[in-house]
Structures are given as C-alpha cells and as structure tokens.
C-alpha positions as CSV (number, residue, x, y, z in Angstrom):
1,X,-3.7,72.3,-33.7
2,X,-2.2,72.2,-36.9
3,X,1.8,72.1,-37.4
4,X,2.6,75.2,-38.5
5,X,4.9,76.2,-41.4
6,X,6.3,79.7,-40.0
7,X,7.6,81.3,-43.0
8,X,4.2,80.5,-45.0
9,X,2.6,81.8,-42.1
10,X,5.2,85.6,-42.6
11,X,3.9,85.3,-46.3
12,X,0.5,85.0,-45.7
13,X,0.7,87.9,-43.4
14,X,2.5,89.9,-44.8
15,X,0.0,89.6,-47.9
16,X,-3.0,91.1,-45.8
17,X,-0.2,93.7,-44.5
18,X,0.4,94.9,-47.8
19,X,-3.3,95.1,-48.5
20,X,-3.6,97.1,-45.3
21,X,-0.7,99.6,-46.1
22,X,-2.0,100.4,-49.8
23,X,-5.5,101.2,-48.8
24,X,-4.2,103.6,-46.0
25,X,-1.4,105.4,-48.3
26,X,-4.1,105.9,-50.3
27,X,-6.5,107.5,-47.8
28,X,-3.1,109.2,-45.8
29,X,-0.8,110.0,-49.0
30,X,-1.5,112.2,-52.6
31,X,-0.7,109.9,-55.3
32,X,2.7,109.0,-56.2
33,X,2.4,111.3,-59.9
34,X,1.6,114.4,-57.7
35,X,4.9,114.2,-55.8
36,X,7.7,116.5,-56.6
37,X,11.6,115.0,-57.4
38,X,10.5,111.7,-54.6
39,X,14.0,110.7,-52.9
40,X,14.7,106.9,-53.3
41,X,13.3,106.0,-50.1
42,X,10.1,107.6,-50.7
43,X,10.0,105.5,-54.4
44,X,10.6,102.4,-52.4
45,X,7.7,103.6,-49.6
46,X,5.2,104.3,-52.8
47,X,6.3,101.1,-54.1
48,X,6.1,98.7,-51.3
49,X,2.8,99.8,-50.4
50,X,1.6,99.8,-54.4
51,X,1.3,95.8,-54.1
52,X,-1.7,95.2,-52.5
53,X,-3.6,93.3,-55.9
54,X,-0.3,91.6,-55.7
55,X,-1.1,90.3,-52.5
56,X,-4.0,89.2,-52.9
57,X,-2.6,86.6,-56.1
58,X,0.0,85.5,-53.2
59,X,-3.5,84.6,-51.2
60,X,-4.5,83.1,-54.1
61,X,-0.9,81.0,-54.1
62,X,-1.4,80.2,-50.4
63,X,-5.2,78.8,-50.7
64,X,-4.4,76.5,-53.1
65,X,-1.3,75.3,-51.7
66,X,-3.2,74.5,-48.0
67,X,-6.3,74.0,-48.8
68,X,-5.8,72.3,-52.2
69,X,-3.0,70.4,-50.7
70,X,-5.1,69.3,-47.7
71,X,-7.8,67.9,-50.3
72,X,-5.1,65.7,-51.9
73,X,-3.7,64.8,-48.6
74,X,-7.2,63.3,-47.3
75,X,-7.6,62.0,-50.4
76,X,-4.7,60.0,-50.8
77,X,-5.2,58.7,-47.0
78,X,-9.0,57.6,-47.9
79,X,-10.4,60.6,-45.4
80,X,-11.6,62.6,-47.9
81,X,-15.5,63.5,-47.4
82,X,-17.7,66.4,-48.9
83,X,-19.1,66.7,-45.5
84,X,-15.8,67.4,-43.7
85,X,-14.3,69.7,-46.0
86,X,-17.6,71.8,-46.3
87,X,-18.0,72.3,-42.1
88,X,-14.0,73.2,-42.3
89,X,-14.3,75.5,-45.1
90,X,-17.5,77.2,-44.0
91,X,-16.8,77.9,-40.1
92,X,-13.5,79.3,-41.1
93,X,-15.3,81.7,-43.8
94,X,-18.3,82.9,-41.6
95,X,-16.9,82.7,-38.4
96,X,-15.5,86.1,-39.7
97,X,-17.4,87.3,-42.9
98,X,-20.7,87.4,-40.7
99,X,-18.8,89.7,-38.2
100,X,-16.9,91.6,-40.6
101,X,-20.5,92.3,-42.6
102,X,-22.2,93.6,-39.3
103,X,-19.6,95.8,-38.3
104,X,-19.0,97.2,-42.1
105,X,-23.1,98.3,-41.4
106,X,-22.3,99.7,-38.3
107,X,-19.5,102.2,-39.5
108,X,-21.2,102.4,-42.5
109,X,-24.6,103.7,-41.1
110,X,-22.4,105.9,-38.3
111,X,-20.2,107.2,-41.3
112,X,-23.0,108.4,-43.6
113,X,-24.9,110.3,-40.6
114,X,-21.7,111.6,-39.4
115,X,-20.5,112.8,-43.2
116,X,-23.3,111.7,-46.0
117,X,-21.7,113.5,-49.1
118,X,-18.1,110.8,-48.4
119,X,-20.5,107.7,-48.7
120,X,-21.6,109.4,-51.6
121,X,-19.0,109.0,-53.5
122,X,-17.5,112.6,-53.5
123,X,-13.6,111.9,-52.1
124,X,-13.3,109.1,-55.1
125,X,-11.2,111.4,-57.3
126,X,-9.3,112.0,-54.3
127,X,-8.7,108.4,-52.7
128,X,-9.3,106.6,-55.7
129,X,-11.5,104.0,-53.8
130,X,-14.5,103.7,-51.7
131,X,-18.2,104.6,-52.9
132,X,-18.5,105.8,-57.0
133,X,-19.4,109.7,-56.9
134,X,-23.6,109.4,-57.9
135,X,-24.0,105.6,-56.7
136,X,-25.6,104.2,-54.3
137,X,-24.2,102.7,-51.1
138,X,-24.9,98.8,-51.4
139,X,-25.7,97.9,-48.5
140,X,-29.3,96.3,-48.6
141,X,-30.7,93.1,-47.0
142,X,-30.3,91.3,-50.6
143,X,-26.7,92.6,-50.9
144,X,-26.0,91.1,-47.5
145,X,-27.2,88.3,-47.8
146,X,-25.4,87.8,-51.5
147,X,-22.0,88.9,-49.8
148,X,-22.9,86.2,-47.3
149,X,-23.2,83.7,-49.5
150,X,-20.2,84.3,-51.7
151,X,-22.0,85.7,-54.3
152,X,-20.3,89.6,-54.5
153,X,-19.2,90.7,-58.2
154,X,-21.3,87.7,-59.6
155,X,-24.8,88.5,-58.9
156,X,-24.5,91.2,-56.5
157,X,-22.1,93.6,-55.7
158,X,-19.8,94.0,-52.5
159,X,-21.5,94.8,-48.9
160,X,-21.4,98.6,-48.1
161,X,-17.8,99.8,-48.7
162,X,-16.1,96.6,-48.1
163,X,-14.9,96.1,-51.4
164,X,-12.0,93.7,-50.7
165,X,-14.6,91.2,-50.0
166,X,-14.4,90.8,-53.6
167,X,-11.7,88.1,-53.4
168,X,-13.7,85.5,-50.8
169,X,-16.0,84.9,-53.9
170,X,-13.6,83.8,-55.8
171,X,-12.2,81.8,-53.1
172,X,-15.3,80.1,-52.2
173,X,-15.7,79.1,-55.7
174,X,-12.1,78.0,-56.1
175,X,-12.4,75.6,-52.7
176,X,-16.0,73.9,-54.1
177,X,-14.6,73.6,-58.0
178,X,-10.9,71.9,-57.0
179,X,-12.4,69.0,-55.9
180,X,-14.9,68.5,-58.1
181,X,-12.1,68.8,-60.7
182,X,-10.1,66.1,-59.2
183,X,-13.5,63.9,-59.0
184,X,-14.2,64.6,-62.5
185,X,-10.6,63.6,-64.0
186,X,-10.0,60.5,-61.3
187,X,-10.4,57.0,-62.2
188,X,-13.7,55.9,-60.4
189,X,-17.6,55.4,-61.5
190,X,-19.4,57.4,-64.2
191,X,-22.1,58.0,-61.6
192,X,-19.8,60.1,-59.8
193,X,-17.8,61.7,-62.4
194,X,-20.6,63.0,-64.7
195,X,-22.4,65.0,-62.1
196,X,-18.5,66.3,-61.2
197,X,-18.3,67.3,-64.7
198,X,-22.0,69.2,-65.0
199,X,-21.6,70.9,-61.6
200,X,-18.4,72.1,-62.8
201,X,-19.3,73.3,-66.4
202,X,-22.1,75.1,-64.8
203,X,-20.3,77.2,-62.1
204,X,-17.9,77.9,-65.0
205,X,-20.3,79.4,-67.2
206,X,-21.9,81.3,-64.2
207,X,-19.1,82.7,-63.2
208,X,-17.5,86.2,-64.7
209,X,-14.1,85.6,-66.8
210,X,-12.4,87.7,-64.0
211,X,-12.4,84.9,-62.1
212,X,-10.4,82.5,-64.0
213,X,-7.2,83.9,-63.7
214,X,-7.6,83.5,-59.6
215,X,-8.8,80.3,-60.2
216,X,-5.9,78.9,-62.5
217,X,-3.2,80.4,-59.7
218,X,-5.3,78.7,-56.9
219,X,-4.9,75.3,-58.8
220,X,-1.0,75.9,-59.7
221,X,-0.8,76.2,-55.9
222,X,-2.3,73.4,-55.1
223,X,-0.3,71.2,-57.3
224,X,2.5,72.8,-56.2
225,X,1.9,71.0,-53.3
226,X,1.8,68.0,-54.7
227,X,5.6,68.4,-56.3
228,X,6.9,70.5,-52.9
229,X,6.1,67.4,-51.0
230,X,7.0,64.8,-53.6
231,X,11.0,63.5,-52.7
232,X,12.1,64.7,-55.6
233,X,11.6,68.7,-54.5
234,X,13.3,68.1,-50.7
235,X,16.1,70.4,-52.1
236,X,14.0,73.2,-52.7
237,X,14.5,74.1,-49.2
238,X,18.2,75.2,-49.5
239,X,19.2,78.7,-49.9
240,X,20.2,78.9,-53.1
241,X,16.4,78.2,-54.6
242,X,15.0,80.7,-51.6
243,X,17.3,83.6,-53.2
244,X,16.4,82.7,-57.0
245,X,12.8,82.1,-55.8
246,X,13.2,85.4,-54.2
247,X,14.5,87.0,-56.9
248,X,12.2,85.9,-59.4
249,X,9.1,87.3,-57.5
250,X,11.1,90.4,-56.7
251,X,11.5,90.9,-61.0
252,X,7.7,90.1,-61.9
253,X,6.7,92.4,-58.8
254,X,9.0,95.4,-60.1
255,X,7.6,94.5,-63.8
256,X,4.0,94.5,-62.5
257,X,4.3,98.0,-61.3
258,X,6.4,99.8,-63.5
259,X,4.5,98.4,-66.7
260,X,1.4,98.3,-68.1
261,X,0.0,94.8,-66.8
262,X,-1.0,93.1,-69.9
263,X,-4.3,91.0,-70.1
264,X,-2.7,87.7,-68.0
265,X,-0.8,89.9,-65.4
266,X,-2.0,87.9,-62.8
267,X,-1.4,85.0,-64.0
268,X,2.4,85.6,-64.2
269,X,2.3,87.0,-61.1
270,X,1.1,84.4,-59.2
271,X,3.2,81.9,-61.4
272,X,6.1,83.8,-59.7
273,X,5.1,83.2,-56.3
274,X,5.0,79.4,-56.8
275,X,9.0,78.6,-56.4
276,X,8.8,80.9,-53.3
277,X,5.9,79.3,-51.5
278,X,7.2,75.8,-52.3
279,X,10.5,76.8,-51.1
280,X,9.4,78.7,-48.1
281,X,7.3,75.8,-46.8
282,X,9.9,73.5,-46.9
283,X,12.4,75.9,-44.8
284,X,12.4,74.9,-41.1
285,X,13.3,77.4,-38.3
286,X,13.1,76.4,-34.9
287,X,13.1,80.2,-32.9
288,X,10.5,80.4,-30.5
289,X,10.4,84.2,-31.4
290,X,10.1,83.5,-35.6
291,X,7.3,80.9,-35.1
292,X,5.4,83.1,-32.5
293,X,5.5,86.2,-34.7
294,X,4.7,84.7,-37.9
295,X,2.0,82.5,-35.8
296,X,0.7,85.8,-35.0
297,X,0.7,87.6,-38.2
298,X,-1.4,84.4,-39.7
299,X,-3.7,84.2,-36.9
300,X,-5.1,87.6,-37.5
301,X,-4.7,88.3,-41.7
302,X,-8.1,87.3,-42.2
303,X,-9.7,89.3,-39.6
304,X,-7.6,91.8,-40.4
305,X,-8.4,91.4,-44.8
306,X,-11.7,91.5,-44.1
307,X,-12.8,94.3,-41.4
308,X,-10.0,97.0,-42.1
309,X,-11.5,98.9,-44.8
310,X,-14.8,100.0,-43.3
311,X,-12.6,101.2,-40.6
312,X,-10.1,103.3,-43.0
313,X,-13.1,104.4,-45.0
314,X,-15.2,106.1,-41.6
315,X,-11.9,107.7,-40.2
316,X,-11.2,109.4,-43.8
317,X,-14.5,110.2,-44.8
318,X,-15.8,112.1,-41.8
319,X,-12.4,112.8,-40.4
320,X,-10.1,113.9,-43.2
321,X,-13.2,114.7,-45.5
322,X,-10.4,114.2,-48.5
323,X,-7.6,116.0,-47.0
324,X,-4.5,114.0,-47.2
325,X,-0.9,115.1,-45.7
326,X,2.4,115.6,-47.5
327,X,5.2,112.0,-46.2
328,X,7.3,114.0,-44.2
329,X,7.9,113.1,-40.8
330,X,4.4,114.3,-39.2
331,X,2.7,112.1,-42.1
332,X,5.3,109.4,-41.2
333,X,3.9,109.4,-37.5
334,X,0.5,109.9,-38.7
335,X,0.7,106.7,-41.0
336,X,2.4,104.8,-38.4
337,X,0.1,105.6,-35.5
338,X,-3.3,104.5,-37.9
339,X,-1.1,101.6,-39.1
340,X,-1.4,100.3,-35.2
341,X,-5.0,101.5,-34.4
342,X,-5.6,99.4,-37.2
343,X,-3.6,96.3,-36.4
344,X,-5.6,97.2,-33.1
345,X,-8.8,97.2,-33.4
346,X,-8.6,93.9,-35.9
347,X,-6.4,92.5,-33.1
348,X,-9.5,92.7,-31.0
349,X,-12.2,91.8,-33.8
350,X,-10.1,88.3,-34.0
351,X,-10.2,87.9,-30.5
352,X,-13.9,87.9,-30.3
353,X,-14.8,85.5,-33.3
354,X,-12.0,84.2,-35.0
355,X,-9.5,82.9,-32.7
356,X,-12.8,81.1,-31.3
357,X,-13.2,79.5,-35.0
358,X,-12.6,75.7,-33.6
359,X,-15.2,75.8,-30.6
360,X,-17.9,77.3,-33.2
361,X,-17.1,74.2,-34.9
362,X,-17.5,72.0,-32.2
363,X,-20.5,73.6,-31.0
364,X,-22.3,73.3,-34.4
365,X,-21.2,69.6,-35.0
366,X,-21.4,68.2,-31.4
367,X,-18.0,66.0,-32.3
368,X,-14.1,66.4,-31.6
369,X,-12.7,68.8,-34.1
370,X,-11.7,68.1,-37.3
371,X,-8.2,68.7,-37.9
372,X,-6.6,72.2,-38.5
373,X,-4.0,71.5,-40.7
374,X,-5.3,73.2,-43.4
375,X,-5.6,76.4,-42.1
C-alpha cells in the first residue's frame, strides 16, 4: 500500500466530483442564461458546478505529479524498467475502462430501446451534451476496441455516450511519451536515445494538437515533483503558500469562467494548479477521519470519472426525455438524491473491479505486487 498524501487524495476527488456535478446540472438544471435575477447563492451553485473541464486540467496536474514523479523516483534509485511501469499503468487503466466500456453498452442498448429518439441526438439543444442530433451512436466493435486501446478522438471517436473517456487518451499518451522524453534528453548511449527520439516525434505527429496543451500540464506536474520534493521547497507546506496557492487557483478559475478562454486557457489553468498541488502534498494531517475520507474520495474517482455518464445519460433520456426542473428546493432534493444514486452505484462498480486492481495484477504476473505508490 502506498503512503498516502490525504489532501492530494481531497483534490483528486474532488476533481471527478466536480466532473460529476456539471454533467448532472446540466441534465437536472436550464442553463444559467435562462435564469431570471439568480440570487448569489444560486451564481455560486451555477459556478461551482461550471468547472468540470477545469477538473479534468487538475487531473492532468495530479498524473504528472504521481505518476511522472514515480518515473523519476525509480529512476533515480536504478528501478526503473519499461516492463514494470507498463503492467502498473495498464492494470490500473483497464481494470476499469473494460468495465466501464461494457456497462456504457448495456445502458446504452437498454436506453435506445427504452427511448431511441434521446440516443439520437434530439435532447442536445437541451442538455448540451450526449449524442449530436442526426449522428450515429458510436458504439461498434471497431469503436470499442479503439476506446480500449486509447485511441478515442485520434482515430476513432468515444464509446457510445461515454464521452469523458476523451481524457484517458491523452493520458495514456502522456504516461508512454514522459519517459521516453527523459530517455531521449538523459546522458546515456545513442542506441537508446535515437529510438527515444523517433518513437517520440512519431506519436507527436500522430497525435491531434488538442492534445498538447494536456500534455505540457502533465509534464509541469511532474517536474513539479521534482522541485516539491527537492529541500529547497520544504517550506511550501506552511500556510501562508497554501492561501496564495489557493488564491491563485481561485483567480484563474473565476477568470476561466467569466471570460472568453483564449487559445492557451488550459495551459494557464493548469499552471495555476501547480503551487497548490506542490503545496498540498507537502501538508501533513494526521486525523483518522481526514485521511479516511479523502482515502475514500481517491479510491473511487476513477470508477466514478469513467462509468457516471452512461448512467446520467439513460436516466435523462428515457426518464426526463429533456424536461429539466426549476433550483428551488424540490430540484435541490432532486439533485441531491441523483448526486447519491450516483456516488452509489459507482461506489459499487469500484467494488467489483477496481478496488480488486492489485490482485488482477498479481494474478496476471504470478509475482508479489509492485509497489502502489504511484497511484
């Protein structure tokens, strides 16, 4: 088990939170323009739960910092091998993508008997997600199997109406090119370093220009690492950089919704999660209570990233067939009580498959497991 870092564990989190609570607002809520003279706690409601592509650069923050940080680690204690990181990597990504793909065909195929004109695209206007009005539902053999294989919004697009899977591409592609990166740049034989080089140049050039932004915040993680853990940075742990850090991410957030994001508004979002995330990792808290909550929130924001929408998307299709409820106090319940079902039923998907991620591992490589640290 690895030693956990609790508030890194509330961030991450409360990252797939916020995902969660902008896709249901949007299902649950009219859009924020159609509301008339919104008190300040409704602004704040509409707001908070307006950062989900926020979120998912704070993902991007958090990858880099553990897993990138875990490649230097190994790599400055000489147990760095392709072989190890790969088995780590790829049990941790499919011990829940395979799941989340099956059941996103099950509620899928359910959905569009139950209700075929909302898997058609009709309630897009309305929710301002799910199918595109005159598509077609992707969710083929050759789809799956290019979802599977990391390969969504490159080559193929996402599985069914699972469209957040869009950001596990770029994260598979982020954890193969850091390291070939660092073998490229590091002192060592040609042999090794040219083939680093043309592997890298040619994932590059396959690969769309939306993903370079994620990729760029992934590696500013990672080597944020590298300076959080460096003796120079112990002091970032204090609370005086926790409230600028704070404060800085709280500026660029506000900024990122109230303005037209300009071309790099990514970028300079995720650049303002850095401080926080170095700072946050190097706070210690020793409350049972803190480390079990945040150990739980962690434990299931993948599972719960990956399998919610289908779910959302098969209650508001065939349920609400793009009706959607004034926030008063009923909607308040009503967002509440969806909110748990939710948390719920992806409480109970990571129960069956991903809390079971290290004995898959065992089982597939017959040896002790590798460490978890990375996680």
């Amino acid at each position: 088990m690895r030693n956990r870092l609790p508030w890194l564990d509330l961030m991450r989190g409360s990252a797939a939170l916020l995902v969660v609570l902008e896709h249901l607002r949007a299902f649950l809520f009219p859009a924020y323009s159609s509301l008339v003279c919104p008190g300040i706690f409704l602004k704040a409601f509409y707001f908070l739960t307006g950062l989900g592509h926020q979120a998912v650069m704070a993902f991007f923050v958090l990858s880099g910092f553990l897993v990138g940080g875990s490649v230097f680690r190994s790599r400055d204690t000489g147990t760095w091998s392709w072989g190890g990181y790969l088995l780590r990597r790829l049990s941790r990504l499919w011990t829940v993508l395979l799941p989340a793909l099956l059941l996103t065909a099950f509620w899928d195929q359910w959905g569009s008997f139950q209700h075929p004109e909302g898997y058609a695209g009709i309630f897009r206007a309305i929710y301002h997600s799910g199918p595109v009005p005159g598509g077609v539902l992707s969710d083929t053999v050759p789809v799956f199997l290019g979802n599977m294989f990391f390969l969504q919004t490159i080559f193929v697009p996402c599985f069914g109406t699972n469209s957040p899977l869009w950001s596990l591409a770029n994260e598979f592609w982020y954890y193969l090119i850091f390291p070939l990166l660092l073998s490229a740049i590091s002192p060592g034989r040609l042999m090794v370093r040219i083939p680093a080089v043309l592997i890298v140049s040619a994932i590059l050039w396959i690969l769309p220009w939306d993903f370079s932004q994620g990729l760029v915040i992934w590696i500013l993680g990672a080597l944020t690492f590298r300076f959080a853990t460096s003796v120079g940075m112990s002091r970032m742990g204090g609370l005086l950089p926790l409230i600028l850090s704070l404060l800085l991410a709280f500026v660029v957030l506000l900024w990122s919704r109230r303005a037209l994001v300009p071309a790099w508004g990514d970028l300079i979002v995720g650049c303002s999660l850095l401080p926080l995330t170095a700072t946050l990792a190097l706070r210690v808290t020793r409350g049972r209570w803190f480390h079990g909550l945040t150990g739980a929130m962690s434990e299931i924001s993948y599972t719960l990233y990956l399998v919610h929408f289908p779910f959302l998307a098969l209650i508001f299709f065939t349920g609400f067939q793009g009706r959607q409820i004034v926030p008063n106090l009923h909607g308040d319940l009503l967002f509440a009580c969806l909110l748990l079902l939710v948390l719920a039923y992806s409480t109970i998907i990571w129960w069956c498959f991903e809390r079971n991620t290290d004995r898959i591992r065992r089982w597939v490589t017959g040896l002790s497991p590798y460490s978890q640290e990375d996680r």
